[in-house]
LUMLO-71518 format. One line per 8 residues: for each residue x, z, y of N, C-alpha, C. Coordinates in Angstrom, 2 decimals, decimal comma. Layout:
residues N
X/Z/Y/X/Z/Y/X/Z/Y | ...
***
This chain:
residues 89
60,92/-23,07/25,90/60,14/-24,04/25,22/58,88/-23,43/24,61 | 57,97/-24,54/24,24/56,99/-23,55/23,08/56,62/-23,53/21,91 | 55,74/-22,98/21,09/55,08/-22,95/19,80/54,85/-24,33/19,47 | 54,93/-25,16/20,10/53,85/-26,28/19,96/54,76/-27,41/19,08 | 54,34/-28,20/18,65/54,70/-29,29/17,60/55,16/-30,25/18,14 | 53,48/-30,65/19,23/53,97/-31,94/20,07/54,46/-31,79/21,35 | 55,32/-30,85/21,94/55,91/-30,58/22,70/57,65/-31,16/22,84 | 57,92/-31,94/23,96/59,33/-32,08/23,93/60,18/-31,32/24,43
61,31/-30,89/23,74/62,31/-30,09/24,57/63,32/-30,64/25,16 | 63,11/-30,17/26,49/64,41/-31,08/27,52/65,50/-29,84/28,23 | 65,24/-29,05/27,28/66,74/-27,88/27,43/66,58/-26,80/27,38 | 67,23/-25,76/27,44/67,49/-24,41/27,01/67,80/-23,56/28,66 | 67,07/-22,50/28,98/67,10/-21,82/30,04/67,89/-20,41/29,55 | 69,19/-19,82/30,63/70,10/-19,15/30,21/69,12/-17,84/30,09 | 68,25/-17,68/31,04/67,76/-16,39/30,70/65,89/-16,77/31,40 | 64,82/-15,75/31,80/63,49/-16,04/31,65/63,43/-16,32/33,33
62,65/-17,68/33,42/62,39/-18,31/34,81/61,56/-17,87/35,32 | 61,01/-17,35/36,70/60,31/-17,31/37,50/59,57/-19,01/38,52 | 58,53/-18,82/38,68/58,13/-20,24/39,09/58,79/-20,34/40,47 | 59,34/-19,69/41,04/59,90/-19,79/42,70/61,47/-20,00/42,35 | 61,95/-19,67/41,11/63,50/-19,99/40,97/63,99/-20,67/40,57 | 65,27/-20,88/41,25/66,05/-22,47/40,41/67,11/-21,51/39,49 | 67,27/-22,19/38,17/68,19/-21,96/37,39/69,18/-23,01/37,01 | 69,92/-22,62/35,97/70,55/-23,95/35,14/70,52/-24,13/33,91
69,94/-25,32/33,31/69,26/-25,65/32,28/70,22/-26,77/31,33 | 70,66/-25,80/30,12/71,39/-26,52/29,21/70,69/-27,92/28,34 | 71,31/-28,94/28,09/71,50/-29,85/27,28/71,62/-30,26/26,18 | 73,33/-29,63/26,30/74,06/-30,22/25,13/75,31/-29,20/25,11 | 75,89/-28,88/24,11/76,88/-28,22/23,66/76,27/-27,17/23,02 | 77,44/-26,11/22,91/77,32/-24,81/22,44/76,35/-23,89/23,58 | 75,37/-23,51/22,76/74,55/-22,61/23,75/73,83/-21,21/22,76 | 73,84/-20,58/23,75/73,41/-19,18/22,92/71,65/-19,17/23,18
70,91/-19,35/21,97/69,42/-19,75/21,77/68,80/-18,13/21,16 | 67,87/-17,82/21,51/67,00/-17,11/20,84/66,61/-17,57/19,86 | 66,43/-17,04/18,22/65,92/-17,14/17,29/65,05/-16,32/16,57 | 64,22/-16,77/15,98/62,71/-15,65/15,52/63,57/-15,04/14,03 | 64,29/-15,34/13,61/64,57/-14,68/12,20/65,73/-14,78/11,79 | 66,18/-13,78/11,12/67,71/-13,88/10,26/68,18/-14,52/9,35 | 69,67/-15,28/9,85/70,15/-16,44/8,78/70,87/-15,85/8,24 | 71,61/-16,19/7,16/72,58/-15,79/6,58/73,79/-16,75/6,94
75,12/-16,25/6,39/76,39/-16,89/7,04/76,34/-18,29/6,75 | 75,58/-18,54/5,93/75,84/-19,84/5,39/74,64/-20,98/5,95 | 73,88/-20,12/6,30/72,65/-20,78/7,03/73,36/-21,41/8,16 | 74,24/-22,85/8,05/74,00/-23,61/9,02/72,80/-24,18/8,84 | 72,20/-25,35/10,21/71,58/-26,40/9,19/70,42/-26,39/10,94 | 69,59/-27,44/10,96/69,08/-28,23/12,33/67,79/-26,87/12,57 | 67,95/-27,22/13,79/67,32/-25,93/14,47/65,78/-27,42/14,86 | 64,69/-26,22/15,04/63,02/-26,60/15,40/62,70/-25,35/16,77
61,55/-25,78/17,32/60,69/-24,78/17,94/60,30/-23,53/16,83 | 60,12/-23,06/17,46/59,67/-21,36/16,36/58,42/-21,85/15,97 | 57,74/-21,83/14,65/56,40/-21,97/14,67/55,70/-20,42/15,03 | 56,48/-19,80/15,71/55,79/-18,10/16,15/56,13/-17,23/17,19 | 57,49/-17,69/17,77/57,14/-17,38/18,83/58,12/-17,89/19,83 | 57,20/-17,60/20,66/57,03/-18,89/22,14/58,64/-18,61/22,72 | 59,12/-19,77/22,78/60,81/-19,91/23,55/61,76/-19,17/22,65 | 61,54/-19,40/21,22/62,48/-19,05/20,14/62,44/-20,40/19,73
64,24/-20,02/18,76/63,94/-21,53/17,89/64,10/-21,00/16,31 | 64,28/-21,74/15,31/64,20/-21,17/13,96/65,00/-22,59/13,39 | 65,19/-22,46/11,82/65,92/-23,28/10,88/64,65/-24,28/10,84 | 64,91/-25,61/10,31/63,77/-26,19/10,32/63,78/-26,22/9,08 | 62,52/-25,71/8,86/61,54/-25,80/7,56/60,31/-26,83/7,02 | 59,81/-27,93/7,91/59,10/-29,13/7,61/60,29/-30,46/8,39 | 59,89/-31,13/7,38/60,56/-32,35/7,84/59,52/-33,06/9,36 | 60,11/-33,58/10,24/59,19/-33,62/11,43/59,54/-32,88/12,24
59,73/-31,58/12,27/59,48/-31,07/13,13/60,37/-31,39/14,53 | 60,88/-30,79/15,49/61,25/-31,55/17,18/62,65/-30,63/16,89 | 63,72/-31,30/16,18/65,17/-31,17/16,65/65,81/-30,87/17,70 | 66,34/-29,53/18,23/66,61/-29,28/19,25/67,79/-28,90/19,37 | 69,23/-28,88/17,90/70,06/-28,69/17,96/70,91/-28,44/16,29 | 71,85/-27,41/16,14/72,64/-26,96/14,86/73,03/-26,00/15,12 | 72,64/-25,10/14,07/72,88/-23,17/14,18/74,20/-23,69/13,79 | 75,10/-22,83/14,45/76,18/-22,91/14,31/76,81/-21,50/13,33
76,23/-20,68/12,90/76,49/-19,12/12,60/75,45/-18,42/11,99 | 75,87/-17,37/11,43/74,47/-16,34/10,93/73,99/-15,99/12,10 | 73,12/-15,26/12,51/72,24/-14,38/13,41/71,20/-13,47/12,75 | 70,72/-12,76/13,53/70,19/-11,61/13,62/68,82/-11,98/14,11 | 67,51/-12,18/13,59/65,94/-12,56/14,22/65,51/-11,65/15,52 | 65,20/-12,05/16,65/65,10/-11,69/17,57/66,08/-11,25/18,70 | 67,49/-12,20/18,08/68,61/-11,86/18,87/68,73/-13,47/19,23 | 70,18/-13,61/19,68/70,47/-15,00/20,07/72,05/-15,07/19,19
71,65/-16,65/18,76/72,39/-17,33/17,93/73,39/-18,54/18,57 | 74,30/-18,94/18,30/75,42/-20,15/18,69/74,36/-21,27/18,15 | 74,14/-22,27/19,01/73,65/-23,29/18,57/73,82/-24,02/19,42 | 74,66/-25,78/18,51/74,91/-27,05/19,05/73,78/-27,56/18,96 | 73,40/-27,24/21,03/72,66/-28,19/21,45/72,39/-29,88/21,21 | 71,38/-30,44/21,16/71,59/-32,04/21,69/70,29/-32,19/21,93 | 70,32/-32,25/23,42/68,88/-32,28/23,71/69,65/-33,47/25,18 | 68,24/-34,15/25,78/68,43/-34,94/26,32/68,91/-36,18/26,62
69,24/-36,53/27,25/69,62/-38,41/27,81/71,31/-38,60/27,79
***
């Protein structure tokens, strides 16, 4: 996904796409997301686009911003975190 605000997200890619390859592109459930920064254990709470960097997601910090799921766990910034997806139809 990206930086961007007005951008929609229509799923989560397991690892980095090439334009000639087909992958498989999550939805909904439990999915392991890249995140720009460290939560603490208690940091559940609705996941956004990163405002920093591109195909991370972060805690949402403005109201508005594009819901792309629920940290499910602490994490580690620049690692990947448990997060209930709900993206899509």
């Amino acid at each position: 996904y990206h930086t961007q605000s007005d951008v929609n997200v229509f799923g989560v890619a397991p690892v980095a796409v090439a334009d000639d390859e087909y992958f498989w592109m999550q939805t909904k459930g439990i999915a392991s997301v890249l995140v720009d920064t460290t939560t603490a254990v208690a940091a559940q709470g609705n996941m956004t686009l990163s405002d920093s960097t591109a195909g991370a997601a972060q805690l949402q910090d403005v109201v508005g911003e594009h819901y792309i799921g629920r940290l499910l766990g602490a994490c580690v910034g620049g690692a990947h975190g448990a997060v209930w997806l709900d993206l899509g139809w």
